[in-house]
C-alpha positions in Angstrom: 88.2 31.9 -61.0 91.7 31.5 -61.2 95.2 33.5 -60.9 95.1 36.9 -62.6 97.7 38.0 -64.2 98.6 41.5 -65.7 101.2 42.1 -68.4 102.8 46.0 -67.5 105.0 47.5 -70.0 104.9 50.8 -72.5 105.7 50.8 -75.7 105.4 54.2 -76.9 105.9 57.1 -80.4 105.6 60.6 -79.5 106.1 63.2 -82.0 109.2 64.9 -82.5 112.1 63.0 -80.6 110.4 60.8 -78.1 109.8 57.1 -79.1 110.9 55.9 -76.0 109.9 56.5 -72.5 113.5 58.0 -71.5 113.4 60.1 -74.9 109.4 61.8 -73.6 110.7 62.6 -70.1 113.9 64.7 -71.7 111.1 66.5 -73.4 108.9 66.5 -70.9 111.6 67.8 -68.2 112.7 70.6 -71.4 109.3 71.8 -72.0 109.8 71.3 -75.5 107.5 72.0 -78.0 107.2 69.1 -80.9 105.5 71.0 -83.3 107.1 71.1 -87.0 106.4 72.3 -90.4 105.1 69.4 -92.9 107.8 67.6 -93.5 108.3 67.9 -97.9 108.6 63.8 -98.1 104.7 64.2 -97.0 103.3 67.2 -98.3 103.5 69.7 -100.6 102.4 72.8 -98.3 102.6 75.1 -100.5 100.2 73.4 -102.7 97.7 73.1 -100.2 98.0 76.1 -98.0 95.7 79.4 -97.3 96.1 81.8 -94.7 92.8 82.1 -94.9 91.5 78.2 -95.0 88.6 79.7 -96.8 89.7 78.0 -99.8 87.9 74.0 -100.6 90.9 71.6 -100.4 92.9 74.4 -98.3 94.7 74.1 -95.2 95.0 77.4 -93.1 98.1 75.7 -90.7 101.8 75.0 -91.9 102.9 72.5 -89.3 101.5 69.6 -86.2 102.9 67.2 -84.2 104.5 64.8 -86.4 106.0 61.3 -85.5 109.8 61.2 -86.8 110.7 58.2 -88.6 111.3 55.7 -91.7 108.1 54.5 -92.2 109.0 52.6 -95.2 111.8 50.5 -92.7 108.9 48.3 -91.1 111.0 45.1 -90.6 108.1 42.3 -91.8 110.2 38.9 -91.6 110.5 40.2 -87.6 106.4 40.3 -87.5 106.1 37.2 -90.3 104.5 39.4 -92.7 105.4 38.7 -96.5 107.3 41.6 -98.2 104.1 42.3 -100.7 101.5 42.4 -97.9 104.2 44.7 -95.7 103.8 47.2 -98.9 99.9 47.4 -98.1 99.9 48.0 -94.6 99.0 51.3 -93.0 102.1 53.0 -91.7 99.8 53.5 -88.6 99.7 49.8 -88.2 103.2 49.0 -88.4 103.8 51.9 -85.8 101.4 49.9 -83.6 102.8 46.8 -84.1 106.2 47.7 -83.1 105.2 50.0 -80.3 102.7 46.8 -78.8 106.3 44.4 -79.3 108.0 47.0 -77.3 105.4 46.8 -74.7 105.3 43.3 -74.2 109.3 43.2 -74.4 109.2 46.3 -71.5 106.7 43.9 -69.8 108.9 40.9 -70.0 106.1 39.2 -71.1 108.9 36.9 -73.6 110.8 34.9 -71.0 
């Protein structure tokens, strides 16, 4: 059929302090834990928390695994996204984006 070809690289976003491969081994090597309370800028726990969770609309946990980071910092002229349709996209989709950049860059797959 032809040459194949595989493009290798990692592009990664842990929670906590790893978004890059260096940055998950410290934690890795540490044995860290990267669970954190809701951070305020995303929840209001207190408004939504029951020890219980019996409650409808309750949560009966204060914290996860949370991915640090500015969200709101997604650089759109880098992907060619207009400013407006930047505003609309999930932050999960920016995350992607970058990490799947990073990925191809760690593959050197833009000589």
């Amino acid at each position: 059929m032809g040459d194949d070809i595989a493009v290798v690289g990692i592009g990664l976003r842990f929670p906590g302090d790893a978004s890059s491969p260096e940055e998950l081994w410290k934690v890795l090597e540490r044995g860290q834990s990267q669970w954190s309370e809701f951070p305020k800028d995303r929840l209001n726990i207190d408004g939504y928390y029951h020890p219980g969770g019996d409650r409808q609309g309750s949560i009966s946990f204060r914290g996860a695994h949370f991915i640090k980071g500015d969200f709101a910092a997604f650089d759109a002229s880098f992907f060619s996204v207009a400013a407006e349709d930047a505003k609309a996209i999930d932050p999960q989709q920016r995350i992607l984006l970058e990490a799947s950049y990073e990925a191809l860059e760690n593959g050197q797959s833009f000589r």
